[in-house]
C-alpha positions, 0 to 999 in steps of 0.5 A: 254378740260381744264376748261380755254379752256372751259371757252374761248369757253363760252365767245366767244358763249357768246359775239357772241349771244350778238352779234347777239341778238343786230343785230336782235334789229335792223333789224327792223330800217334796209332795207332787206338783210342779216346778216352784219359781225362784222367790216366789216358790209355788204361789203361782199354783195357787196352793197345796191340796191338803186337808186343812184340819189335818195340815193345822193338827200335824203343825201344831203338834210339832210346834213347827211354825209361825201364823202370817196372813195374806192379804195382796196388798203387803203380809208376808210380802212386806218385811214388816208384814207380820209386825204391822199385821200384829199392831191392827190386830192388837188394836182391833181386839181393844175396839171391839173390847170398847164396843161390848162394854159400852154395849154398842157393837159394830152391829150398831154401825152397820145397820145405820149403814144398810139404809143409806146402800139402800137408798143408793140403789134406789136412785137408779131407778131399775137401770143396769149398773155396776153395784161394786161401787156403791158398795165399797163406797159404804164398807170404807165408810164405816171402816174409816168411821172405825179408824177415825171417828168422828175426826175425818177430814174427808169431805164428799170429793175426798170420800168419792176418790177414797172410795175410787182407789179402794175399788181399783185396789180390790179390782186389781191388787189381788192380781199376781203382777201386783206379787210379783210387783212386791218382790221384784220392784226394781224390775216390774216397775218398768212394766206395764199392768195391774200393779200400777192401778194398785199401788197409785191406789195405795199411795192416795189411801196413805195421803188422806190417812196421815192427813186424817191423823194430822187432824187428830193429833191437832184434835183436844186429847180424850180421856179414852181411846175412842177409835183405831187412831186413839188406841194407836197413838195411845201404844206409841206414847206408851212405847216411846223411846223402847229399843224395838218399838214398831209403832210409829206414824208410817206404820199407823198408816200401814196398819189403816191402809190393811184395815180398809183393805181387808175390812172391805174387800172380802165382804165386797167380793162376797156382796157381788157374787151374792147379787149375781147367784141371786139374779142367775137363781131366781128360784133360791132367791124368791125363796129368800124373799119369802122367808124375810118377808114372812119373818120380818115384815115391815120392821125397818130394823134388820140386822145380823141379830135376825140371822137365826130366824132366818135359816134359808136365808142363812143357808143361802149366804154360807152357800155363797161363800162356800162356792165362791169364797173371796180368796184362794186361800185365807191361813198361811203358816211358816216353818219355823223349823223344819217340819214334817208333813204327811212325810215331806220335808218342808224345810224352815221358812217354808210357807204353807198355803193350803188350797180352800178348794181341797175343802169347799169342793171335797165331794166327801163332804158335799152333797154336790159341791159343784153346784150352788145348792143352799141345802148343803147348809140345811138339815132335812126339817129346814133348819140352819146347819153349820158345818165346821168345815166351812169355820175353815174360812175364818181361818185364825183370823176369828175374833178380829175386828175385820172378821167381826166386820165381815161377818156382819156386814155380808148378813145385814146388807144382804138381807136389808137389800133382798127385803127391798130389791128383785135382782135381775140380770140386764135383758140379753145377758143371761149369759153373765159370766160365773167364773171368777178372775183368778188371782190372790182374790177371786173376784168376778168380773164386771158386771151389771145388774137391775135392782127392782124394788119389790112392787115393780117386779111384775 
């Protein structure tokens, strides 16, 4: 080894126990827990067990940080992240302001939806098949209908590719390579993995949205914002020329690339888990079967306006995301100054990502948390019972567009296809697995399933 090389490797042992050294000078002002990496900190440990409740009061009162998001695919990753995140916030509160003032919710959107994932179903007959597909294929499409209108220039090709690289972006971007992808991509992109599919993913997502607003631009103005591009493009004249305006068209497509991230994932991953619980459970899922057939009938009109005549079903689709909830954790703050918290120093540009398990499986406030109990959402007459350490899920997100989505969504395609299917697991794999691929998001891993409809259960 020469004396160059042999120098660089007494630099590098050099600035990693300076490195350290620093770490344990600090620890004592730190709560327990392992050794955060440089850049990256502590996400690696996938979050900080504090009472999330408690954790947001002390932070609130001190006036002590700024709200962020997380999402795999940019956020607080992204320089930009929090500035792109606010701009589809915006836009999403004036779409759904749109919609209640014409009185034709996103509800209506969705359950014209429901069918056609229906229908999908059907045409396998029975057989074994992955249904993550499917239903990407009909979140994105009302996403994009959202964000578009009636202006899409996807036809049935350009659709099933979009479709394609959503699902490889939720299989793969919520892993911690594509992370640590974003912080090191100088590095990283020398190596193989996840992050490769993601990104690919993305860059064919922003290819069809800039065509799609190319198109809508060429398109004769409307009087009113009718959707996400209009109400955009109507803040960009409004902005033009301001000193420190963001919007613009590289960040329009940002801002859709998140909506149909986060629009479609969460409910994507819970619509998974609900099949898989429903298939591992027959018993809970009979029971669903029973009260929707009971309370709804024949009506081919279901949607989430039923969700307060059915209160098992109700319980059984909390208990869903309780058990298996789409991430790891939903609300991240930043000091925005130093803050203490239950004693700790957490210094200014600390980011605090509390853990959801410190709640959702608190066995304080369940019964058997566990376990996959609906119960835990009933009171002792059978009745709907909404825990208000659950609404933790939503984190601050509550009201956006993407929650509204979410919310309704996860409830009208669960109950339109428990109304029409028996779920069951293929012959010889009763043994499917229930744990999660832990990244940013918690998925499950592949797998698949039989639709039955109803009449050939037997």
């Amino acid at each position: 080894m020469s004396i160059t090389e042999l120098l660089s490797v007494a630099i590098l042992l050099s600035l990693l126990m300076l490195y350290l050294l620093r770490q344990f000078w600090f620890r004592s002002h730190y709560p327990s827990g392992w050794l955060p990496l440089p850049a990256t900190g502590s996400l690696w440990q996938a979050g900080v067990r504090l009472y999330q409740e408690t954790l947001s009061k002390q932070l609130k009162e001190q006036n002590g940080t700024s709200n962020t998001s997380m999402t795999p695919y940019g956020s607080i990753f992204n320089d930009n992240g929090g500035e792109l995140l606010k701009q589809q916030k915006e836009i999403g509160q004036l779409i759904l302001s749109k919609h209640e003032r014409e009185k034709k919710g996103v509800e209506s959107l969705v359950e014209q939806e429901a069918p056609r994932l229906v229908e999908t179903f059907a045409r396998v007959n029975g057989q074994p098949f992955d249904p993550l597909n499917a239903i990407i294929a009909s979140l994105s499409k009302m996403v994009w209908t959202v964000s578009f209108g009636d202006r899409s220039p996807l036809e049935d090709k350009d659709s099933q590719q979009l479709t394609d690289a959503i699902e490889s972006a939720v299989k793969s971007g919520g892993s911690f390579v594509y992370v640590l992808h974003k912080q090191f991509s100088w590095l990283m992109k020398y190596f193989p993995g996840p992050q490769k599919n993601a990104l690919s993913s993305k860059e064919l997502v922003l290819s069809f949205t800039k065509k799609a607003m190319q198109k809508h631009k060429e398109a004769k103005p409307v009087k009113e914002p009718q959707d996400f591009i209009d109400f955009y493009l109507s803040h960009m004249e409004k902005n033009k020329g301001g000193q420190n305006s963001t919007y613009n068209e590289e960040n329009l497509a940002e801002c859709i690339f998140n909506f149909l991230l986060s629009a479609a994932e969460s409910t994507a991953i819970t619509l998974q888990w609900a099949l898989l619980l429903m298939a591992s459970h027959p018993d809970v899922q009979d029971k669903v079967h029973k009260e929707i057939e009971k309370v709804l009938g024949s009506s081919n009109a279901v949607g989430h306006r039923d969700w307060k005549k059915l209160p098992y079903t109700s319980a059984v689709i909390h208990e869903i995301q309780r058990t298996k909830h789409a991430f790891l954790f939903r609300i991240i703050k930043q000091c925005a100054k130093d803050v203490n918290i239950f004693g700790f120093l957490a210094p200014k540009g600390t980011f605090i990502n509390p853990d959801l398990n410190s709640i959702l499986l608190d066995p304080k406030l369940w019964e058997a948390p566990e376990k996959f109990n609906p119960s835990h959402f009933l009171d002792k007459d059978g009745e709907f019972v909404a825990k208000k350490e659950f609404q933790l899920l939503a984190g601050e997100s509550e009201g956006s567009l993407e929650d509204k989505l979410a919310r309704v969504e996860s409830f009208t395609f669960f109950i339109n296809l428990l109304k029409t299917f028996v779920f069951k697991l293929p012959e010889g794999e009763n043994k499917t697995s229930k744990q999660p691929r832990i990244g940013l998001t918690t998925c499950p891993h592949s797998y698949k399933i039989c639709a039955v409809p109803h009449h050939k259960k037997s």
